[in-house]
N, C-alpha and C positions, 0 to 999 in steps of 0.2 A: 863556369868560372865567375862570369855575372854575379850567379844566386850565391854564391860560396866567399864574395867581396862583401854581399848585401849584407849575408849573416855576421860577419866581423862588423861590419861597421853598424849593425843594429846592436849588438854587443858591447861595443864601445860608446853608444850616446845615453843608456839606460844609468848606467853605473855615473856618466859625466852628468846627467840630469841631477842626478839624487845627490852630487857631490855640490852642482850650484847651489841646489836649494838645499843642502844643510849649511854653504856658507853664507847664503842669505839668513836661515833662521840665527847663527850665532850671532849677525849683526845685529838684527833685529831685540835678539835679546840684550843684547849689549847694550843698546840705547833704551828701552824699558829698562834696564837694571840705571842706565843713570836717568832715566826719569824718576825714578821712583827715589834715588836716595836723594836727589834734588827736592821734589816732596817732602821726603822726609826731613831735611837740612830746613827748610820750609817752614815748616810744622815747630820745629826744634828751635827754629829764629822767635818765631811769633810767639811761641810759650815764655822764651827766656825775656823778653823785652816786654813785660808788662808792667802798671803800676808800682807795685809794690818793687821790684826789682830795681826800678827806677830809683824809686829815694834811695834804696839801700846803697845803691853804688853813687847819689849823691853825695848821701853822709859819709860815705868810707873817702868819696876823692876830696869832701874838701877836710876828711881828718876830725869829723865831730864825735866817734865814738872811739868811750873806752870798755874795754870787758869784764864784768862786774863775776869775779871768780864765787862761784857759791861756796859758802861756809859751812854748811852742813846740807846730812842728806834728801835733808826737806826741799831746799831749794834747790832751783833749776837756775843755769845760767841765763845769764841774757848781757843786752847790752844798755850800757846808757848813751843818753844823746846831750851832746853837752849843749845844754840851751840859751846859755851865755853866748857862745859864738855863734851860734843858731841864729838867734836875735838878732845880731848886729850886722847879717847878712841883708843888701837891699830888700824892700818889698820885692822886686820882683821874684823873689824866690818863696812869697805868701802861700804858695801848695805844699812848699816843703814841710813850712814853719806849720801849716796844722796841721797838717799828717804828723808832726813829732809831737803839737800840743796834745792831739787826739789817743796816740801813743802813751800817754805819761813820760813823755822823753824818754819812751826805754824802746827796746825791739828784743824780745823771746828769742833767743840764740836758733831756736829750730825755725824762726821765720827766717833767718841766713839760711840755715842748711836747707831748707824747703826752694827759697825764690833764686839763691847765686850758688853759693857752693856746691848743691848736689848735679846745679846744668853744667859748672864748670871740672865735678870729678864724674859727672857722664862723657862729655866734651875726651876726655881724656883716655876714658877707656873703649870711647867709641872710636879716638884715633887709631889709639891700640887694635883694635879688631878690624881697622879700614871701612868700616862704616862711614865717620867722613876723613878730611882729609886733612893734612895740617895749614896748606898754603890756604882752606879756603876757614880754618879754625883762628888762623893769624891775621887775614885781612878782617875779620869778621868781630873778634873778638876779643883780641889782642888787648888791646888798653884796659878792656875792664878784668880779663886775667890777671895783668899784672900789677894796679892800684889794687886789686882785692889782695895778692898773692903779697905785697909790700905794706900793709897795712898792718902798724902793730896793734890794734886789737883784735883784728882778726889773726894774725901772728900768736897772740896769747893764750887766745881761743884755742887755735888748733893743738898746742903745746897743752890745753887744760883737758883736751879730748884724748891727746894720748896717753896720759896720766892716768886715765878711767881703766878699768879690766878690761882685757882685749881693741887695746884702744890702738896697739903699736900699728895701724893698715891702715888708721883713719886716713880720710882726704892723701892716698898716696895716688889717685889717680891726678887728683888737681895739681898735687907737685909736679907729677910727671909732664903734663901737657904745658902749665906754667913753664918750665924748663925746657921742654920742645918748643916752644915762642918765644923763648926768649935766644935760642941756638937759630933758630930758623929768620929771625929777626938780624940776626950777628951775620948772616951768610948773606941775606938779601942783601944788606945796606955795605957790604965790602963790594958786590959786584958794580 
């Protein structure tokens, strides 16, 4: 009777071993899976916040550029930098002011698309697919979504993109996430 308890209960702790230790490994995985998009979110901050990125969303918050629609199919859009008002901003903003002297007051429309607009219609399709997240896309990033997302020459711009052949999907992720922060922003500040 002994040997015949021993066998059930060697029976029953084989099966309970291998049930801890898979629910160890899912934990396990589960905190490397948010290690890793924390890394990755990381990686994603540091790229978006660089130099160039910097002026741009200077110039667009305090309103110096307008979008210079190209006239034929030679030319490429770009933007100008209004250098009057440029100017008349304190020295203290002297990195600005040569960065746009250095520029010709203009900025090549694909350096937008390149340094703000393609992190913020990734941002958006990476909510989409839960790569990140939105509450941590709206503390993070919010303010420069939505001066960029408010701004009429970038406003024009993206109206001049649509315009193009196969243009109607341009930047619909940046709408998309711009409009996610700005719902997600409406529900935090009611609570």
């Amino acid at each position: 009777m002994i040997i015949v308890c021993f066998m059930h209960y060697k029976d029953f702790i084989t099966p309970s071993i291998a049930l801890i230790g898979s629910i160890i490994a899912i934990f396990q995985l589960y905190y490397l899976n948010k290690n890793r998009k924390a890394d990755f979110i990381h990686r994603f901050k540091k790229d978006f916040f660089c130099e160039s990125t910097r002026h741009i969303l200077f110039l667009i918050d305090l309103d110096l550029l307008t979008f210079s629609d190209p006239q034929s199919n030679q030319e490429y859009p770009y933007f100008k930098i209004d250098k009057n008002k440029l100017e008349k901003l304190p020295d203290v903003f002297i990195e600005y002011k040569n960065s746009a002297k250095k520029m010709n007051y203009t900025i090549d429309a694909f350096k937008i698309d390149e340094y703000l607009l393609g992190h913020f219609e990734d941002m958006g399709l990476f909510k989409k697919d839960r790569v990140m997240n939105l509450r941590y896309i709206y503390e993070s990033f919010d303010w420069y979504i939505q001066i960029t997302y408010d701004n009429s020459a970038i406003i024009k711009y993206i109206d001049w993109q649509e315009r193009q052949e196969n243009g109607e999907d341009v930047y619909e992720w940046f709408r998309y996430i711009a409009e996610q922060c700005k719902k997600y922003g409406k529900k935090k500040n009611i609570k």
